[in-house]
C-alpha positions as CSV (number, residue, x, y, z in Angstrom):
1,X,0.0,0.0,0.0
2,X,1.1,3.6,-0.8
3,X,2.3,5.6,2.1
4,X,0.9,9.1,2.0
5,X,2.3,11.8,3.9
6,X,-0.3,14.3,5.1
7,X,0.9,17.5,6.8
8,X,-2.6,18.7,7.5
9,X,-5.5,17.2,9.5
10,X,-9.2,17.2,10.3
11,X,-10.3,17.5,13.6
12,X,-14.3,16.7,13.4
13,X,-16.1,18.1,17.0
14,X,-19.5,16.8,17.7
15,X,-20.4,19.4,20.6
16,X,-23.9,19.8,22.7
17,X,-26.3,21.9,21.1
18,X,-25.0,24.6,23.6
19,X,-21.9,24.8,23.5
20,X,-22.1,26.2,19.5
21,X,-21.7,29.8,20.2
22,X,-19.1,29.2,23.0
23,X,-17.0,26.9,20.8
24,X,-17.5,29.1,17.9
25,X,-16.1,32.3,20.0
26,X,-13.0,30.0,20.8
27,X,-12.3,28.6,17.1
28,X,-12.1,32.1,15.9
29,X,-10.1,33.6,18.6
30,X,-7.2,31.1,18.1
31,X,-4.5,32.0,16.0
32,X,-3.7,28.7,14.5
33,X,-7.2,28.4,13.1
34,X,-7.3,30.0,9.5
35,X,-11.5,28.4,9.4
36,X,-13.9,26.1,10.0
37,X,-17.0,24.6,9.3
38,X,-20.2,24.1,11.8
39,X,-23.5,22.7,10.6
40,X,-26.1,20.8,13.2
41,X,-25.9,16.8,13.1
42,X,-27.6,14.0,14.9
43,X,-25.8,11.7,17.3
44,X,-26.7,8.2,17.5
45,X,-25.4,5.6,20.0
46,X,-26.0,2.1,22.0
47,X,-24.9,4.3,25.4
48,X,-28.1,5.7,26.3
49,X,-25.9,7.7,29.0
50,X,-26.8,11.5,29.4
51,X,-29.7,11.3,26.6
52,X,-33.3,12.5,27.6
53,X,-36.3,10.4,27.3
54,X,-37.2,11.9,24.3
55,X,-33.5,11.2,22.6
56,X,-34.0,7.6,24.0
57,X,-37.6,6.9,22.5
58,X,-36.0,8.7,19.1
59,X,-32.3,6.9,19.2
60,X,-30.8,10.3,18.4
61,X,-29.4,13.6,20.0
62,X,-28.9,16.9,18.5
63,X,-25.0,18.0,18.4
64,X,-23.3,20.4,16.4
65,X,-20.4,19.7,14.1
66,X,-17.0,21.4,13.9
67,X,-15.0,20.4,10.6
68,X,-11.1,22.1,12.0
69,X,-8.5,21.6,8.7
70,X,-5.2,22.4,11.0
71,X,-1.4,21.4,10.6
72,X,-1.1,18.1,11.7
73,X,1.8,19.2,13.9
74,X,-1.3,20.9,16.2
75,X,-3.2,18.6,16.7
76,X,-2.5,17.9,20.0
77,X,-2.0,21.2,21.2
78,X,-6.0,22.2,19.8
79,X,-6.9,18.9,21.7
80,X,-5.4,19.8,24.7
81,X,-6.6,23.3,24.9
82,X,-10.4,22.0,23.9
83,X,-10.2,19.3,27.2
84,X,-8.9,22.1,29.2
85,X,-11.3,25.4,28.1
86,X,-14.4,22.8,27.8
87,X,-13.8,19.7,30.2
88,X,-16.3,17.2,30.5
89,X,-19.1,19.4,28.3
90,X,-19.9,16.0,26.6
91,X,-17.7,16.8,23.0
92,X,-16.9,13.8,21.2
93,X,-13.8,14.4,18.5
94,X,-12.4,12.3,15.8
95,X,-9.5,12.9,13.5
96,X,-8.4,12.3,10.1
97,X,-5.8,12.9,7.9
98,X,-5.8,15.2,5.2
99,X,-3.8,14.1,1.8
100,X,-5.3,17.6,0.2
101,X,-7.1,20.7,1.2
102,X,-6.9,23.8,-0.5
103,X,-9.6,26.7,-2.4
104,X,-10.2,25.7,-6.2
105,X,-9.4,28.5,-8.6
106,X,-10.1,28.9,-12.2
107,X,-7.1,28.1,-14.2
């Protein structure tokens, strides 16, 4: 298989319904973040832990998504600063990397 070296990453946020405006005041006061993306998602789980009746009967809970492109190098420094300004606010996170990223232009 073909090793790719990716220098930039994609930190996905899946944060309480709450915490958007919060989270999105601390994404754009960070100087390492040139953007991002937010849009609302569902959650769904077999942990019914912290969900409301309702989200039980409906298998789902609101969340709001953060799409982060970052150096991969930061990763763990954004990660870091997320646990320590947010705690235990219930934010999942995933990562993935990134072989390309960029703005398409007319050529």
């Amino acid at each position: 298989m073909t090793q790719i070296h990716c220098s930039q990453a994609l930190i996905v946020l899946n944060a309480p319904p709450d915490l958007e405006e919060p989270v999105v005041d601390w994404l754009l006061a960070r100087s390492d973040s040139t953007g991002f993306t937010s849009f609302p998602v569902f959650g769904h789980s077999t942990s019914h832990d912290g969900l409301s009746p309702a989200e039980q009967v409906s298998g789902r809970q609101r969340r709001q998504q953060f799409q982060i492109q970052i150096d991969a190098n930061d990763v763990d420094v954004i990660l870091d600063d997320i646990r320590a300004t947010f705690g235990a606010a219930g934010i999942h996170y995933w990562v993935l990397p990134l072989s390309q990223g960029g703005h398409l232009a007319s050529r």
